[in-house]
N, C-alpha and C positions, 0 to 999 in steps of 0.2 A: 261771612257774606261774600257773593261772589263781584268782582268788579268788572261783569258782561251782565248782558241783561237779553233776557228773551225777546222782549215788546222788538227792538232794536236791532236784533238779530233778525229778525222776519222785516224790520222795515228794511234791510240794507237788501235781504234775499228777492224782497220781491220787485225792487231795483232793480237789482242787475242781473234778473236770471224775467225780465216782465217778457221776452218774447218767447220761452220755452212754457211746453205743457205743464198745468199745476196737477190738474185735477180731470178723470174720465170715469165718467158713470157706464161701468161696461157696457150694462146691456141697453142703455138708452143712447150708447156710442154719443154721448154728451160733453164737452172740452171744454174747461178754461184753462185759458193761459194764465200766470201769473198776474202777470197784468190786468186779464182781464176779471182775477178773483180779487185783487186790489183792488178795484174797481164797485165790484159786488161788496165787499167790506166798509167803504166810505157811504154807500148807500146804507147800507145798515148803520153806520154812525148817524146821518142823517134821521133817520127813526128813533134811532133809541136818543137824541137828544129833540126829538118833537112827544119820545113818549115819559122824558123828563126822568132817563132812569140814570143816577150817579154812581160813583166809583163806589167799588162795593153792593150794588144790587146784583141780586139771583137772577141771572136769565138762564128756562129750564132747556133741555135738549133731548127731544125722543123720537126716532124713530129708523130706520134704513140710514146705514151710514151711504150718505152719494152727497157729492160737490157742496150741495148748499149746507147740510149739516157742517160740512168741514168751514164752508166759507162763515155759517154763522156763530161755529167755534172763536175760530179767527176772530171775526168781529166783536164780540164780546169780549175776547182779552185784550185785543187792543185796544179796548173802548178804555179799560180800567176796571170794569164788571165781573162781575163772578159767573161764571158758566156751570152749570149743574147736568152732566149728560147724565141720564138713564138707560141702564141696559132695555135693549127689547124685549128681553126675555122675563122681566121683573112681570110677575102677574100684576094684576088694576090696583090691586088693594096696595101694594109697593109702592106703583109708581105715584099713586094718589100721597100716599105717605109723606115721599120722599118730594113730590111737588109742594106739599103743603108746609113740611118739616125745615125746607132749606129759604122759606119764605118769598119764592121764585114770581116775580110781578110778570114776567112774560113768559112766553111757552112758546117754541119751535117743534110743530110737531109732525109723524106723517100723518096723513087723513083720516088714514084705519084708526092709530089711536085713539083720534080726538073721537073718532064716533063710539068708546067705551066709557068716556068720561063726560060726567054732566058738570054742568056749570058751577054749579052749588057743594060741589066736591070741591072745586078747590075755590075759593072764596079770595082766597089773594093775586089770583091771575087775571090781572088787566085786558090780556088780550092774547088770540093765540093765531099763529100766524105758520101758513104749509110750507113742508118743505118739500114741496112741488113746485114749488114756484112763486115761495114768501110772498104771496098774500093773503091780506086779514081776514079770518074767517073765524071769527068771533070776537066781538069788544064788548066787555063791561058796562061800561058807560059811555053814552053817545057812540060819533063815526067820526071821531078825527082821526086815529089812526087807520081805520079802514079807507077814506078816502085819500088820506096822507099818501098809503102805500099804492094805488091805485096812481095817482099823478106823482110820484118818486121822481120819477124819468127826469120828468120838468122842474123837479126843486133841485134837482142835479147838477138843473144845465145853467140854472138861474146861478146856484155855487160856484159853478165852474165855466162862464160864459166864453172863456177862449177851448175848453175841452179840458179832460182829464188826462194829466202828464205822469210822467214817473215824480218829477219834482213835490207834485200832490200827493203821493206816500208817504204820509208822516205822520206819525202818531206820539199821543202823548206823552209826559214819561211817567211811568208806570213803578214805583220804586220794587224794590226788590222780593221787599218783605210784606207787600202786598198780597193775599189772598186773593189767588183769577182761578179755582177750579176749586170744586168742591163734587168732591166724588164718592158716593155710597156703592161701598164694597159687596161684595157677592159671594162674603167667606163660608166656609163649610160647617160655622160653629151657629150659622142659625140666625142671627140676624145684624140688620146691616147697620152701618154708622158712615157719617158724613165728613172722609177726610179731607183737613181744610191744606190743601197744596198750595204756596207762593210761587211768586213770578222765580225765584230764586232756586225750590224744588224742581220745576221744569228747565228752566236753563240749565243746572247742572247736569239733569240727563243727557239734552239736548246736548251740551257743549263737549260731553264724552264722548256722544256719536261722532260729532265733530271730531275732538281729538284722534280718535283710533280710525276714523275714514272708514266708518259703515257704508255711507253714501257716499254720491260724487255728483257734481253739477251734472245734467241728464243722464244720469241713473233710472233705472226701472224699478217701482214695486208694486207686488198686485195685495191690493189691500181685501182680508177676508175673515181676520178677526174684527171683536167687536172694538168698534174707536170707543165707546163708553166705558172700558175697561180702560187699565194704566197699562196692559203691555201691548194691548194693542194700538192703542191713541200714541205713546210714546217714539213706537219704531215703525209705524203704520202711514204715519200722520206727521205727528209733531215734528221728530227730527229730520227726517226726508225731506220735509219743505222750507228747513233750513238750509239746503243744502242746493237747489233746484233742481227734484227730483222729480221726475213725471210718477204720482198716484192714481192707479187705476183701482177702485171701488168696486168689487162684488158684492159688498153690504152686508152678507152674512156668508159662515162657513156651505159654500155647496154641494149638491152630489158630487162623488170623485170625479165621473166623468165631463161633469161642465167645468170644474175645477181645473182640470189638464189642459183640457179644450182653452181655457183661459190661457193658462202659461206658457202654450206653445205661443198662445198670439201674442202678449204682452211680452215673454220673455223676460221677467225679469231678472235683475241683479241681485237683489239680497230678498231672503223666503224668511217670514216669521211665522213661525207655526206653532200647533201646543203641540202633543208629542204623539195622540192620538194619528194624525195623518200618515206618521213615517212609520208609526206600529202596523197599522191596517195594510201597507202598502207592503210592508216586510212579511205581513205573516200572511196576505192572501197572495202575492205575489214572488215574494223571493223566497222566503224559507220552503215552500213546496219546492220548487225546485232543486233547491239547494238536496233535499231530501231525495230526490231521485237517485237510482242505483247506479246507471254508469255519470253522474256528476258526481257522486257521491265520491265513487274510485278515481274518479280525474283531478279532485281536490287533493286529492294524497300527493300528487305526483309535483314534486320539486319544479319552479318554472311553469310548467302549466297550469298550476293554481292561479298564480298572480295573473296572467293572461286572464283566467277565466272572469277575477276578480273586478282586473282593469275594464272587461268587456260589461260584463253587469254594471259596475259605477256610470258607463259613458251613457248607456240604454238607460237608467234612472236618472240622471242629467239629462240624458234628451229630452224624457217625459216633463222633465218642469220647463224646459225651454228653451235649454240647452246653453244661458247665458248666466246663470246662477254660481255666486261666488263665494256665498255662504248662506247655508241656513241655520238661523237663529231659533235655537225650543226653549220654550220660555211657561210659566202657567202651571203646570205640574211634571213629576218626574217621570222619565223615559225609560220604557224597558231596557234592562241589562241585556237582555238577548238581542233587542234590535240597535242599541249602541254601539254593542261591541263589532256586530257584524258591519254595523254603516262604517267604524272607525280602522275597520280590518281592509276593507275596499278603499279606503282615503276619500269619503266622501265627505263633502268641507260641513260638517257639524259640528257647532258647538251648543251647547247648554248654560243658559244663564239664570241669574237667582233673583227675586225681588218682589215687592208686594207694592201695594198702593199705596201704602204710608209712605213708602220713598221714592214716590211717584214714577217708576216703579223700581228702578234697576238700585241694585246691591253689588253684582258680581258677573263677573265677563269676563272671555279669554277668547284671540280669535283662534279662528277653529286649527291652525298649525300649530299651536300652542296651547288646545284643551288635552285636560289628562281626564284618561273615562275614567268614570262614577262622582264628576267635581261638576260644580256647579262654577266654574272659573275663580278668577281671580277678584278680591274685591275692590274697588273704584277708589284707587289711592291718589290721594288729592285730593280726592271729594267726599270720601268717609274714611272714619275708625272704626277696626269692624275686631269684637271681640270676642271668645269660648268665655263662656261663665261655667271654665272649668279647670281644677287645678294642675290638667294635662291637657289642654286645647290640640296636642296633636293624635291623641291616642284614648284620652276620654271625651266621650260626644259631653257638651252642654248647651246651655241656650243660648242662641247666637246674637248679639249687642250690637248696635248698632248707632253712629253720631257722626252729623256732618251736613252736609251740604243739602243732602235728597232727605232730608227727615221731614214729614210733617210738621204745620204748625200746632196740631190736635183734633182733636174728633170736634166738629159744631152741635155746639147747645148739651156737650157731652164729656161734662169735666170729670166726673169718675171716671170712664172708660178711658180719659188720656191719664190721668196719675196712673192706673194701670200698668201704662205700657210707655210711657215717658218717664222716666225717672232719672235725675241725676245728669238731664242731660241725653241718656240714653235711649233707646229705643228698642224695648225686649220683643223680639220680633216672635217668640213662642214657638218656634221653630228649635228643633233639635240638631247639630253638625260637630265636627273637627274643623281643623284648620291648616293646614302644611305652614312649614317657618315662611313662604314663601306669599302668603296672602292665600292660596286658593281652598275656598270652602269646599265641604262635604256634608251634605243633608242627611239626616239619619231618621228625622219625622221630626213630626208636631210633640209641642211640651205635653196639650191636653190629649192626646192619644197614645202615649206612654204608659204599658201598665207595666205594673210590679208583679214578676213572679212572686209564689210563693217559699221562696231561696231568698228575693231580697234583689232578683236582678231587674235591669230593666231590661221590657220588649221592645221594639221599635215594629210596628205590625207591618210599618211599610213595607223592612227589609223581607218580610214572611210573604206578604201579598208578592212583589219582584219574583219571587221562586217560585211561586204556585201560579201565577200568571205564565210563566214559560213553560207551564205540564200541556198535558193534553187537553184540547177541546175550552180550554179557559180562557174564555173575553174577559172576566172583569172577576174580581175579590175584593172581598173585604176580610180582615182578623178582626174581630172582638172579643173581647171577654165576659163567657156568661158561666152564673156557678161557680166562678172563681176555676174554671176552664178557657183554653182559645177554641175559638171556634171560628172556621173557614165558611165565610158566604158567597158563593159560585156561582157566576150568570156565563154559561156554558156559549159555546161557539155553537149554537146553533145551523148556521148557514154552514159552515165548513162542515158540520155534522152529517147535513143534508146532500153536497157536495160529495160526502163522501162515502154517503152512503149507510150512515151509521144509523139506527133508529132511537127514538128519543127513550124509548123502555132501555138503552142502555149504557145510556149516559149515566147515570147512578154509579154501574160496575164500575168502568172507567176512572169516574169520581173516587171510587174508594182505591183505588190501586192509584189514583194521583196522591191521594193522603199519606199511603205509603213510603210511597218517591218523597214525597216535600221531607217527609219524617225522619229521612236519613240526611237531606239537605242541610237544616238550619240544628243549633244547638239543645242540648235535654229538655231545658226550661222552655224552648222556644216550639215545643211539637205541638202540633195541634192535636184534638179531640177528634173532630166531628168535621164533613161538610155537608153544608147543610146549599142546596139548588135554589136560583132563585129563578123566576121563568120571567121576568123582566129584567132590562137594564137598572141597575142603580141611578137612581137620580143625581142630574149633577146643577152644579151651579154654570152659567155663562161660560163660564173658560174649561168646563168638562174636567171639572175636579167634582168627584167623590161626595155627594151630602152625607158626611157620616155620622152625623146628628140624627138622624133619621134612623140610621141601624142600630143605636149604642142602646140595646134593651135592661 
């Protein structure tokens, strides 16, 4: 157990950092200060002890990540309560679930949602209150909280009748091993479970950012993953405003071009992305060019490569804002072809490793110090991170994990933690290596492992990475059917069209990528068949792969 504590790290932040920006709803160019989300916090402690809710009650959270969702995160953990966020993206029949499942007595919601869900769906919610503008727009029984929130102002001012100070900042104490988040996952195996995170899981992440100096007191970041997710609430959210960093809210992933248009004006300092963004941006942007015939020849030439190089990295830093000092890819693996080329320009990327269960982070390196194809270094100090293999540098096995960022278990879900709890451990199902040195290598998932018919293993991910860099290919999948692999292909479309290519011969194409891949990867590892899909693969939230969905 760690001897810092979260609750207390946010009560000293929003102290001494109450005259700087917290929080900006881009596009409603909406501000709190520190101060004045501290402020917004104490009023929400006011409610939830008029709505008689104790340490340890579920208050749920859904809708557009902007200011007050973040403020009413905040509130609830300092309260001593458990916060339950919901991705957006969870269709009704989910979020109804996972409302009901985690026994959540109140609900922060945005408006759209509330108007899918009827009352008698969730039977345990006292009352549900917008996060437009927290107020109560539905109560169970009677109006005391609806008029409660309606004159706030003035139970406020009655608390506070000389005004609200920084000295007023103070919140309970909240012990370590306390449960304040409970987060149902969005994994690719099908369905979700409710990990219970402590005050102790969050701080360790939290206290790492801190240690390596991700942020810095007025720092920029522009938030645009989902905060209901752990990589995004973690480095989005959580850690930044430990630090007093101005969070500017997009809410959700945007078109590219509002997206830019953002980080020219925000500029920020540190980029959390999934890997999708800097793929899309490399392959409709930079590898064409790179492909042209006199760049082509100019790359050859000793000295004026690196020119060329240096000129492209500065144009792709401008484009984010031109204040950016690292970007962090985080959520699933990043193409080899678009790594190698960001890491050939010295463009400050690193790649980090980690799931919900260790709310989220496992493994980090900053980007002067990431080696490509690793998932960085694991968080020494704060975990032991082990190969459950008898060659951890040269045989892949299941990666282990114990320490600080472990879950305390899945809620109401004791099977599924003996599982993956054991011993202390935390079998994270995931496949890697390890250098003597800590830094992991991801090879795939346990459950996506098939056995040649030799006796070897496949890792389908490493086959997908190579046929993803052929022609005309957005997205793969490898599976195995027939006791064959089989290549599933949702084709570049648009670049197809761009280029003039017609859809009757994407097929051809296809077979002569089959070809290429088949000399790429090993005997055992060729494929059969590709087989076209004419839609994208469905993904979960963080735009991983459902590949539940294709394992026929």
């Amino acid at each position: 157990m760690l001897n810092v504590n979260l609750i207390k790290i946010y009560e000293q932040s929003f102290r001494q950092n109450r005259e700087l920006p917290a929080l900006t709803d881009y596009f409603k160019k909406e501000t709190f200060s520190y101060f004045e989300m501290a402020r917004e916090i104490a009023k929400l402690h006011l409610l939830f002890q008029k709505a008689r809710i104790e340490p340890g009650d579920k208050i749920a959270l859904l809708g557009r990540s902007n200011p007050r969702w973040c403020i009413t995160y905040l509130a609830t953990m300092t309260y001593g309560a458990t916060i339950v966020p919901i991705l957006q993206d969870f269709n009704s029949n989910d979020i109804i679930h996972i409302i009901n499942h985690s026994e959540s007595r109140l609900l922060f919601v945005g408006d759209n949602y509330w108007d899918s869900i009827e009352p008698e769906q969730v039977e345990k919610i006292e009352a549900v209150f917008s996060l437009t503008d927290l107020h109560c727009i539905y109560e169970r029984d009677g109006h005391g909280l609806t008029k409660f929130q309606k004159e706030v102002s003035k139970h406020f001012r009655d608390i506070h009748p000389n005004g609200f100070t920084a000295e007023d900042i103070k919140y309970p104490d909240v012990p370590n091993d306390t449960v304040v988040l409970l987060n149902y996952t969005s994994g690719t195996t099908g369905y979700s479970k409710g990990v219970m995170l402590t005050v102790n899981n969050l701080t360790a992440n939290v206290q790492f950012a801190i240690d390596v100096r991700i942020f810095f007191r007025g720092s920029r970041v522009l938030s645009f993953l989902p905060l209901a997710h752990a990589y995004g609430c973690a480095f989005d959210f959580l850690s930044p405003i430990a630090e007093g960093t101005h969070i500017t809210l997009l809410g959700k992933i945007p078109a590219a071009k509002i997206l830019l248009e953002a980080m020219k004006e925000v500029q920020p300092h540190v980029i959390c992305c999934v890997p999708l963004i800097l793929e899309k941006i490399y392959r409709k942007q930079v590898a064409p060019l790179l492909e042209k015939g006199a760049m082509r020849w100019a790359l050859k030439i000793p000295l004026l490569d690196q020119a060329i190089y240096s000129t492209i990295r500065k144009k792709l830093l401008d484009a984010f804002g031109g204040a950016v000092g690292q970007f962090i890819v985080g959520g699933a693996a990043i193409s080899p072809d678009t790594e190698a080329f960001l890491m050939k320009i010295r463009f400050p990327i690193t790649v980090g490793y980690g799931m919900t269960e260790t709310g989220p982070l496992i493994s980090y390196t900053y980007w002067t110090g990431f080696k490509p194809g690793s998932v960085g270094q694991y968080l020494k100090g704060y975990l032991d991170v082990k190969i459950d293999s008898s060659d951890p540098e040269n045989i892949a096995g299941e990666i282990i994990v114990k320490g600080e960022n472990v879950m305390k278990g899945y809620y109401k879900n004791e099977q599924a933690t003996r599982e993956v709890l054991r011993g202390g451990w935390l079998y994270t199902g995931d496949i890697g290596t390890m250098d003597p040195d800590g830094t992991l290598y991801i090879r795939g998932r346990s459950k996506t492992v098939i056995l040649s018919a030799s006796g070897q293993n496949i890792y389908p991910e490493e086959i997908e990475a190579k046929l993803s860099n052929l022609s005309l290919v957005m997205e793969s999948l490898v599976v195995e059917r027939e006791g064959k692999l089989v290549a599933l292909v949702y084709p570049d479309y648009e670049t197809a069209q761009t280029e003039g290519v017609p859809d009757e011969a994407i097929p051809e194409i296809m077979e002569k990528n089959l070809a290429e891949l088949n000399t790429l990867v090993a005997p055992f590892e060729r494929v059969s068949s590709i087989v076209i899909y004419p839609t994208e693969f469905e993904k979960t939230p963080k735009k991983s792969i459902k590949r539940y969905l294709y394992q026929l």
